[in-house]
TORLOBA-507601 format. One record per residue (C-alpha): residue number from 1; x, y, z. Coordinates in steps of 0.1 Angstrom, whole numbers, plus 5000, padded with zeros to 4 digits. Example, Ala and Ser with C-alpha at 12.3 -4.5 7.8 and 13.67 -1.06 7.14 Angstrom:
BEGIN
PT   k   px   py   pz
PT   1 5123 4955 5078
PT   2 5137 4989 5071
REM end
This chain:
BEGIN
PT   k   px   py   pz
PT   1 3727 1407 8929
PT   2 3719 1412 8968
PT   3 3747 1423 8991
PT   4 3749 1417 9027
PT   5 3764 1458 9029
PT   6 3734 1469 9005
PT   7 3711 1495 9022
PT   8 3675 1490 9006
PT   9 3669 1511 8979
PT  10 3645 1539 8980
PT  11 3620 1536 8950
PT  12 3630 1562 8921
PT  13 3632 1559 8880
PT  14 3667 1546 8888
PT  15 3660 1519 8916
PT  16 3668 1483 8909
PT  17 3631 1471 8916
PT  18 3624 1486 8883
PT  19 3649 1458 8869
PT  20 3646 1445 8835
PT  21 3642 1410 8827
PT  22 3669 1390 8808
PT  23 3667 1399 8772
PT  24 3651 1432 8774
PT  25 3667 1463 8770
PT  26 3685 1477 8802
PT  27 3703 1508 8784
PT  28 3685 1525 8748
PT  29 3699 1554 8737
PT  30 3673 1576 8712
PT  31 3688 1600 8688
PT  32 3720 1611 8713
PT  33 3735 1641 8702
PT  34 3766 1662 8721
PT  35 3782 1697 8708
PT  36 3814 1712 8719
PT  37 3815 1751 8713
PT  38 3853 1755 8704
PT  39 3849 1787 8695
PT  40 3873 1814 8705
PT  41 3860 1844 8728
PT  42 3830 1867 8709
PT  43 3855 1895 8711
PT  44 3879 1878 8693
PT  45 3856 1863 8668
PT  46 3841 1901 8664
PT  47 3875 1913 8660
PT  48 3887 1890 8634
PT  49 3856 1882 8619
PT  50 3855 1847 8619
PT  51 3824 1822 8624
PT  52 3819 1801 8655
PT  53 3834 1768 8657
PT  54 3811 1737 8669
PT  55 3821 1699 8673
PT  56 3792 1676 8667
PT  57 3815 1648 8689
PT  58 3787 1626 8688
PT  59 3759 1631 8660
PT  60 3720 1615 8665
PT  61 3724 1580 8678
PT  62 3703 1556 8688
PT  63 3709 1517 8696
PT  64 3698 1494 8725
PT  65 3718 1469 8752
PT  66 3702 1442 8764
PT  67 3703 1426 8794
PT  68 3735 1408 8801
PT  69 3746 1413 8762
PT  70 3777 1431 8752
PT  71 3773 1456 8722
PT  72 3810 1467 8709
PT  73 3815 1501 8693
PT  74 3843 1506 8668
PT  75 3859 1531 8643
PT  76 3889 1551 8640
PT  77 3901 1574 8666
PT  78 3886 1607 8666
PT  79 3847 1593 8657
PT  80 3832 1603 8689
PT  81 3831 1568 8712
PT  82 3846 1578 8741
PT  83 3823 1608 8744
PT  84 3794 1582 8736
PT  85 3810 1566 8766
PT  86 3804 1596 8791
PT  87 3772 1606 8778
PT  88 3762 1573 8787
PT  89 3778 1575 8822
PT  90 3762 1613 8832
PT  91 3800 1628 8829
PT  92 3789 1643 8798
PT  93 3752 1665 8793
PT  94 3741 1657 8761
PT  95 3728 1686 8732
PT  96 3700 1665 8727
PT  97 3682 1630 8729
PT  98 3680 1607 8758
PT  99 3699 1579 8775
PT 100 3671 1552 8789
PT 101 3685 1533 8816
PT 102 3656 1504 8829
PT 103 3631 1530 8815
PT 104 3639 1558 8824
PT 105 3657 1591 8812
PT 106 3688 1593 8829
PT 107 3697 1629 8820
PT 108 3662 1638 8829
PT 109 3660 1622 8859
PT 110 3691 1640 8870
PT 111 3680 1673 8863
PT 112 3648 1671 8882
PT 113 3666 1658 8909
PT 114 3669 1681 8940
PT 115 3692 1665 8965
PT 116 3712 1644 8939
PT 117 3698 1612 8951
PT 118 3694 1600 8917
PT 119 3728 1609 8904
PT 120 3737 1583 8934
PT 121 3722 1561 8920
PT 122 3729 1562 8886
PT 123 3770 1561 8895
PT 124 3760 1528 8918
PT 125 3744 1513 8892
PT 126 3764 1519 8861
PT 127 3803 1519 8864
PT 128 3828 1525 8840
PT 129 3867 1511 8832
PT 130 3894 1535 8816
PT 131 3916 1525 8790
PT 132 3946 1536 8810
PT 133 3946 1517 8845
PT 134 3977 1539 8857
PT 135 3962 1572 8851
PT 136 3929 1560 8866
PT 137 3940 1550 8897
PT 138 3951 1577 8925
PT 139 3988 1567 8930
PT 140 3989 1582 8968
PT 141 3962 1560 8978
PT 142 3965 1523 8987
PT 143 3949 1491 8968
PT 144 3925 1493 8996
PT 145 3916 1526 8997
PT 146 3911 1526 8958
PT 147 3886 1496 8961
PT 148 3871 1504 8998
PT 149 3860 1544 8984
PT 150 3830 1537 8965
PT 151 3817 1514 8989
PT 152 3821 1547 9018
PT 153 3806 1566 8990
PT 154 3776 1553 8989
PT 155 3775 1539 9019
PT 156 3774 1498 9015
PT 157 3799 1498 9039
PT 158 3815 1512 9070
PT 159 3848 1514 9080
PT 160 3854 1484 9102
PT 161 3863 1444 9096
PT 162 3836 1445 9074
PT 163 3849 1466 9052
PT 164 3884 1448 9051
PT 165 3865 1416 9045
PT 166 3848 1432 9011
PT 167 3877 1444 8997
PT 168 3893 1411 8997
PT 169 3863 1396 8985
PT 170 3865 1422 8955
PT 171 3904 1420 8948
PT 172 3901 1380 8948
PT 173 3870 1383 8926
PT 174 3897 1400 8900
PT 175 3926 1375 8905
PT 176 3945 1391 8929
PT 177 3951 1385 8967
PT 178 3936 1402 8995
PT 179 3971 1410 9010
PT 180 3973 1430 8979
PT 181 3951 1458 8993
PT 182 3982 1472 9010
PT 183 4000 1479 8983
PT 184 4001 1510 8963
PT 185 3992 1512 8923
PT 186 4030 1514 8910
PT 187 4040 1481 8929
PT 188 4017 1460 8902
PT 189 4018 1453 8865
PT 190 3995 1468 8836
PT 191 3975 1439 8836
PT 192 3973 1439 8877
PT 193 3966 1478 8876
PT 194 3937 1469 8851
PT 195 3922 1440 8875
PT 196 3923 1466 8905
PT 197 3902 1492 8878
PT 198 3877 1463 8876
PT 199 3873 1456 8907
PT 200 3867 1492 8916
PT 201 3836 1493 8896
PT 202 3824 1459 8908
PT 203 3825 1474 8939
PT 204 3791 1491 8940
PT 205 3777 1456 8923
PT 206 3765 1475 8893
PT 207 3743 1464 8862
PT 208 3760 1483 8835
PT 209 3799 1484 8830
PT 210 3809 1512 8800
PT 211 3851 1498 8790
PT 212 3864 1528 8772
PT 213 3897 1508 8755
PT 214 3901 1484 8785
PT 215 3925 1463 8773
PT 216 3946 1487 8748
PT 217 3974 1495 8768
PT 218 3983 1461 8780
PT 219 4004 1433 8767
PT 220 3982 1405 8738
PT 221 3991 1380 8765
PT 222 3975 1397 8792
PT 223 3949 1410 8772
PT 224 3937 1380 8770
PT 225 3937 1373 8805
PT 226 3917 1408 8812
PT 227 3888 1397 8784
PT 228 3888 1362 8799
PT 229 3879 1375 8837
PT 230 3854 1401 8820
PT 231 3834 1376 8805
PT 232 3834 1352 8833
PT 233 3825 1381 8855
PT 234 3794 1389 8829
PT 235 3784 1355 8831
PT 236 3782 1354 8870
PT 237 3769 1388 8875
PT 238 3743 1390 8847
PT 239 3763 1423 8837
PT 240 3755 1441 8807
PT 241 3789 1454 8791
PT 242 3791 1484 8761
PT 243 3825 1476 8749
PT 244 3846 1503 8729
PT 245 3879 1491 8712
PT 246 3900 1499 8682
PT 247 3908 1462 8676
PT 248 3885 1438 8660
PT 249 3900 1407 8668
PT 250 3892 1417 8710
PT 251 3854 1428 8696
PT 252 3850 1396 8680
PT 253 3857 1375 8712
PT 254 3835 1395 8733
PT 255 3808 1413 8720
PT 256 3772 1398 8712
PT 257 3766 1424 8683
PT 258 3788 1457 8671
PT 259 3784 1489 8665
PT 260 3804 1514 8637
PT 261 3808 1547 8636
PT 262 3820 1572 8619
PT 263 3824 1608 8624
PT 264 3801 1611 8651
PT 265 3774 1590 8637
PT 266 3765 1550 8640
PT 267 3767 1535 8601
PT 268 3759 1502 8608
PT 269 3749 1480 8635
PT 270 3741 1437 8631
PT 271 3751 1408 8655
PT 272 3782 1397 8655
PT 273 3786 1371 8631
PT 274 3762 1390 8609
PT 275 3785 1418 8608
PT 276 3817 1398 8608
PT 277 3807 1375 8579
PT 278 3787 1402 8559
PT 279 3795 1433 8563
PT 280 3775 1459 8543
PT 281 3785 1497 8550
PT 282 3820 1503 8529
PT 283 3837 1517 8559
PT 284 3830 1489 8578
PT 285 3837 1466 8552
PT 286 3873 1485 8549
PT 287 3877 1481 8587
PT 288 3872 1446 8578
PT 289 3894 1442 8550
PT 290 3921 1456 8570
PT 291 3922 1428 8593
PT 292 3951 1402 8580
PT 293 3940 1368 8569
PT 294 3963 1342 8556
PT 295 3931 1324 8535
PT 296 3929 1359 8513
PT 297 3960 1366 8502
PT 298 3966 1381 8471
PT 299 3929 1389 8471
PT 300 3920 1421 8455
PT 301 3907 1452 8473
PT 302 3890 1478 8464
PT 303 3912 1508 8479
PT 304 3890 1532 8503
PT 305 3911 1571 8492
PT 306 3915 1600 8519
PT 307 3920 1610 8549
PT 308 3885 1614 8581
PT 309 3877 1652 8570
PT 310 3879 1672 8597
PT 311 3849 1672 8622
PT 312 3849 1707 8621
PT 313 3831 1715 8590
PT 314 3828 1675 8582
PT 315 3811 1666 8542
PT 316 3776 1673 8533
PT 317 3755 1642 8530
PT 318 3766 1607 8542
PT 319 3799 1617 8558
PT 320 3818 1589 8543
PT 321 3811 1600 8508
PT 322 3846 1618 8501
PT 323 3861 1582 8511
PT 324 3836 1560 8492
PT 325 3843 1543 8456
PT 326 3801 1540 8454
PT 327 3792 1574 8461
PT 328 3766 1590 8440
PT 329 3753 1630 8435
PT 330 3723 1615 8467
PT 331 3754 1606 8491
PT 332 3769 1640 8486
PT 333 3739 1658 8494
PT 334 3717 1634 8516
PT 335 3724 1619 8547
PT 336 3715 1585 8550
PT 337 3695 1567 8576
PT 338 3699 1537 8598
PT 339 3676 1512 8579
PT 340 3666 1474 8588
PT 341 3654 1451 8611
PT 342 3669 1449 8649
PT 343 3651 1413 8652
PT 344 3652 1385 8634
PT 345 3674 1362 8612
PT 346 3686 1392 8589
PT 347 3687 1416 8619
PT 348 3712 1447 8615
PT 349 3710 1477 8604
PT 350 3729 1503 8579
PT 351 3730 1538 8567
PT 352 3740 1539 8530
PT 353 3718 1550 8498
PT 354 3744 1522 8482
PT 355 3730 1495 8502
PT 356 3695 1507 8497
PT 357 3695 1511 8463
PT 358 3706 1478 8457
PT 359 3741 1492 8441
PT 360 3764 1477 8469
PT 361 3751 1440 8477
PT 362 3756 1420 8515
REM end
């Protein structure tokens, strides 16, 4: 989308003439890995003789977005998707593998980037919304000034009528008035605070939007009101949304197809109502089963035991195994693999030697 306040791009790996077509991948990510060394000081681990402590926070993924779709991510808190999140965005370097944004490799990119032109453009083109819109928002600064900065930033606009005129243009966009700009953050609601987020990161009219829990904190009602303006904005825009939420009522209204992980590490990926209707990893299928349904009562379960082991010195194998009623001797000692077909009518893919040895069926 063109703007008016839009300087013309200079041509770069990250330039929007490189755009993708509808349907194509705009974002793959190829065998993303991120480590955080918690280890205590060398002195102190000569002294009392213990080993260093690594977090793999995020452990070889790969997936792909395309254009104007909305891939969810879920699993239990603590399984690396919010640091997924900031890889994704540059906040976060990753260990190892590669974030491919229209092509080309983001992290790359940056690094070979002198005079941080490229990291520009990276931040004008892919946005991201908090989960908590209080905490995201500076409280000392106005409406306006919260919406108005990234345009200054990267200089779409200047200070001036024009600038007024954009911000209103941006806050109506979201639902909310352009009076509202003189107002500060604790004058509006959750749901309001979440709207001014949004707008925010519509302000640099970006492709990619990353929602890290947008809708967690607020109230079902408005909840509902928050997904209902994303997706109309999606449809306008063309945006292309990765989606991160603990509840899977929210990621079945929005998403196009859904990502789990677990422990770092993507177990299964399939379309939506692929993954919905037949799950086939036993975690997600124990995400699934925890979801109430008035149709399956009294149906029996079969009871997933333990707690997530600790992701410092996490299981041998497929990490799941400890949990898992069809674990075998392979799952303790090899990992499995993401296995399938990303096209097609059985498109989706899973890591378990249950599923691939025909002893867990769709």
């Amino acid at each position: 989308m063109n703007s008016p306040y839009m300087d013309t791009p200079t041509a770069s790996p990250l330039s929007p003439s490189n755009a993708t077509q509808p349907g194509e991948s705009l974002v793959r990510v190829e065998g993303l890995s991120k480590t955080f060394d918690l280890s205590a000081s060398w002195l102190s681990r000569l002294l009392s003789g213990r080993q260093a402590s690594l977090l793999r926070a995020v452990d070889g993924v790969s997936f792909t977005i395309p254009r104007g779709a909305t891939l969810a991510l879920v699993g239990e808190s603590g399984c690396g998707k919010s640091t997924l999140a900031r890889l994704l965005v540059g906040l976060h370097q990753p260990s190892s593998g590669k974030v491919l944004f229209d092509g080309a490799d983001v992290h790359q990119s940056i690094r070979n980037d002198a005079n941080g032109a490229l990291a520009r453009q990276l931040r004008q083109r892919v946005q991201m919304i908090f989960q908590d819109p209080y905490a995201s928002l500076d409280p000392r600064w106005t409406v306006g000034e919260i919406v108005a900065e990234p345009l200054l930033e990267h200089g779409l606009a200047s200070p001036g009528p024009a600038l007024e005129e954009r911000v209103g243009a941006l806050l109506q966009s979201v639902g909310l008035s352009g009076s509202d700009r003189a107002r500060f953050p604790h004058q509006f609601s959750g749901g309001q605070r979440q709207r001014i987020s949004i707008a925010r990161a519509l302000a640099t009219e970006p492709d990619f939007l990353v929602c890290d829990e947008p809708t967690s904190a607020l109230d079902v009602s408005v909840q509902a009101q928050v997904l209902n303006l994303m997706r109309d904005l999606q449809r306008e825009r063309g945006l292309t949304y990765l989606f991160i939420s603990h509840n899977l009522a929210v990621v079945r209204y929005v998403s196009d197809s859904v990502g789990v992980m677990y422990l770092g590490r993507l177990v299964e990926w399939a379309p939506k109502a692929r993954l919905f209707a037949s799950p086939r990893h036993p975690y997600t299928r124990m995400l699934l089963d925890a979801i109430p349904k008035l149709r399956d009562t009294g149906r029996a379960r079969t009871p997933v035991q333990g707690e997530v082991p600790d992701p410092l010195d996490p299981p041998t194998g497929c990490a799941f195994h400890p949990r898992c009623p069809s674990a075998n001797e392979r799952c303790r000692r090899e990992r499995p693999i993401l296995i399938g077909d990303e096209t097609g009518v059985n498109a989706g893919r899973v890591a378990c030697h249950a599923v691939e040895e025909g002893r867990l069926s769709g």
